[in-house]
C-alpha positions, 0 to 999 in steps of 0.5 A: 309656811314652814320649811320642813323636811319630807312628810310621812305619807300617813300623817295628815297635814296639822296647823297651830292655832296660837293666841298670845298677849304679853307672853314673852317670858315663856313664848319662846320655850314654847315655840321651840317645842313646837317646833321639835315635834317629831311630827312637824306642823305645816305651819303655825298661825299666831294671832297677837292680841296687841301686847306690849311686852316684847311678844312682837318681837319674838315673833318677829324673829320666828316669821324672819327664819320661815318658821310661822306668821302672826298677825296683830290685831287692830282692837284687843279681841279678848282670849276667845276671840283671838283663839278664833280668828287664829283658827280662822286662818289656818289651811281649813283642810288641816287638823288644828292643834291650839296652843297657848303661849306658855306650856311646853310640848312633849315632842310626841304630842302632835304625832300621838294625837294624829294617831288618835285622831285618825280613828275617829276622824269622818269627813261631816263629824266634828272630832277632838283629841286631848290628853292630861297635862303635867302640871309644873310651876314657873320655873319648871318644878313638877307640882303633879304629874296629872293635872286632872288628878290635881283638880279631882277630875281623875276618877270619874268617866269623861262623858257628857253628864260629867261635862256639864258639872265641869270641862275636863278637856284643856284647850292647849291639848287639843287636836280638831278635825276640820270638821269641828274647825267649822264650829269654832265661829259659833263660840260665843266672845263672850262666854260665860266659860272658855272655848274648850268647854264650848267645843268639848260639849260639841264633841260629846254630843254630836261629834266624837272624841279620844283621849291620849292615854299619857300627858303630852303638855307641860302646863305652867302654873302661874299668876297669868295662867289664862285659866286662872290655875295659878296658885290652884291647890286641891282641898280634900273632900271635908274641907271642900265640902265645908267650904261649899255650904258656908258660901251657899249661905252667903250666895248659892251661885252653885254650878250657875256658870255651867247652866248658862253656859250650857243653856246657851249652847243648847239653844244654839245646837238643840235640833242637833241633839238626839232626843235622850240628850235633849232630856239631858239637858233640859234636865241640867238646865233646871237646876238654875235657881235651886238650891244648893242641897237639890244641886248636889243631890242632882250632882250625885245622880248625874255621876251615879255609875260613872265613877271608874271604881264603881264601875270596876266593881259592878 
């Protein structure tokens, strides 16, 4: 347990959830601004995935001054699985925040999205808040101030039909409720996409989300990024569309992750489904096997008036 100083009444006690595996070069960094946080965590719980660098003992020396405890696990449990059992161990009665092992916090994060959370948050609701994050490269140059808008995601509206075609909510920026801590275990180990996406579809189907207005992460771009973001530079719309139709050629693997994936989830949720998002999805799920023009029409209709300008305007 953390050492800290009086609690404000009003906030809710929060856990971190950490996964790491050989993460020394930024683990401490990272820890440091965990624990600047203006709204201190009760406690932090790292999971160890048997690395071999000097992780271990970075936090070794964080558990000796009372500042959080790990465990290393007895077989490698792979990205989602060490994710789950960190957040297994945490004090099921807190909000959980889950953090990788490299970005940096704002000292607002945790306190803005308790705030945010405590809006939606219902006792048998399972309920997220995310923000964007700022995107930086290894040695800390800014490379967007956006991450969303680096990946094209910034204009359009965060709802279940844009879900399906593409998670923007990143893991490392949110906060759950202990409600959606209980969903954490029916994240498949080896999924096709990563927990985020997994538990982002939870809360926009049966549960509830928010978003922090303003990034509250420094999110490091490099060759080990989990998500695979190192070295991600965003096409413009010719180039990315020319680029798609010379792969349908080769392989028309269009969206094909997203429905399995999005297939397996419906087969684990579908009686929590109402039956305008059972059609939904039945509907996304059918696009397996077509072709790459019958997918980008089905893109385009599944956007039609989510688009934030179009919105505008109407």
């Amino acid at each position: 347990m953390i050492k800290t100083e009086q609690r404000i009444s009003e906030y809710p006690s929060i856990s971190v959830a950490m996964a790491t595996y050989n993460g020394g070069k930024y683990l401490a960094e990272q820890l440091d601004s965990i624990l600047s946080q203006t709204l201190r965590p009760a406690e932090i719980i790292v999971c160890d995935d048997q690395s071999t660098d000097n992780t271990p003992e970075i936090l070794e020396y964080y558990h000796n001054k009372g500042l959080l405890n790990y465990y290393i696990n007895d077989q490698r449990l792979g990205f989602i699985g060490n994710f789950k059992k960190a957040v297994s161990l945490c004090n099921p009665g807190n909000y959980i925040a889950l953090s990788d092992q490299d970005d940096i916090w704002l000292p607002s994060k945790l306190s803005l999205a308790a705030k945010y959370m405590e809006n939606i948050d219902e006792a048998d609701s399972p309920a997220i808040v995310y923000s964007d994050l700022i995107l930086i490269d290894q040695d800390k140059n800014l490379i967007n101030s956006s991450f969303r808008n680096e990946l094209g995601q910034g204009g359009y509206i965060y709802c279940l039909e844009t879900l399906f075609f593409g998670c923007f909510v990143n893991g490392c920026t949110i906060l759950m409720n202990p409600a959606m801590r209980s969903y954490f275990s029916t994240i498949p180990d080896q999924g096709i996409l990563n927990h985020d996406t997994w538990i982002s579809m939870i809360a926009y189907t049966f549960g509830k989300a928010d978003i922090v207005p303003e990034p509250q992460v420094y999110y490091r771009s490099h060759a080990n990024n989990a998500t695979e973001v190192g070295g991600f530079k965003r096409k413009g719309r010719l180039k990315r569309l020319f680029s798609e139709i010379i792969h349908s050629f080769k392989k028309n693997d269009l969206f094909e992750d997203q429905i399995s994936f999005t297939s397996d989830f419906y087969n684990t949720f579908q009686n929590k489904l109402s039956p305008e998002q059972k059609k939904l999805f039945v509907r996304f799920i059918d696009l397996k096997g077509k072709s790459w023009l019958q997918k980008k029409i089905a893109l385009r209709m599944f956007f039609r008036w989510k688009w934030k300008k179009e919105l505008a305007t109407r």
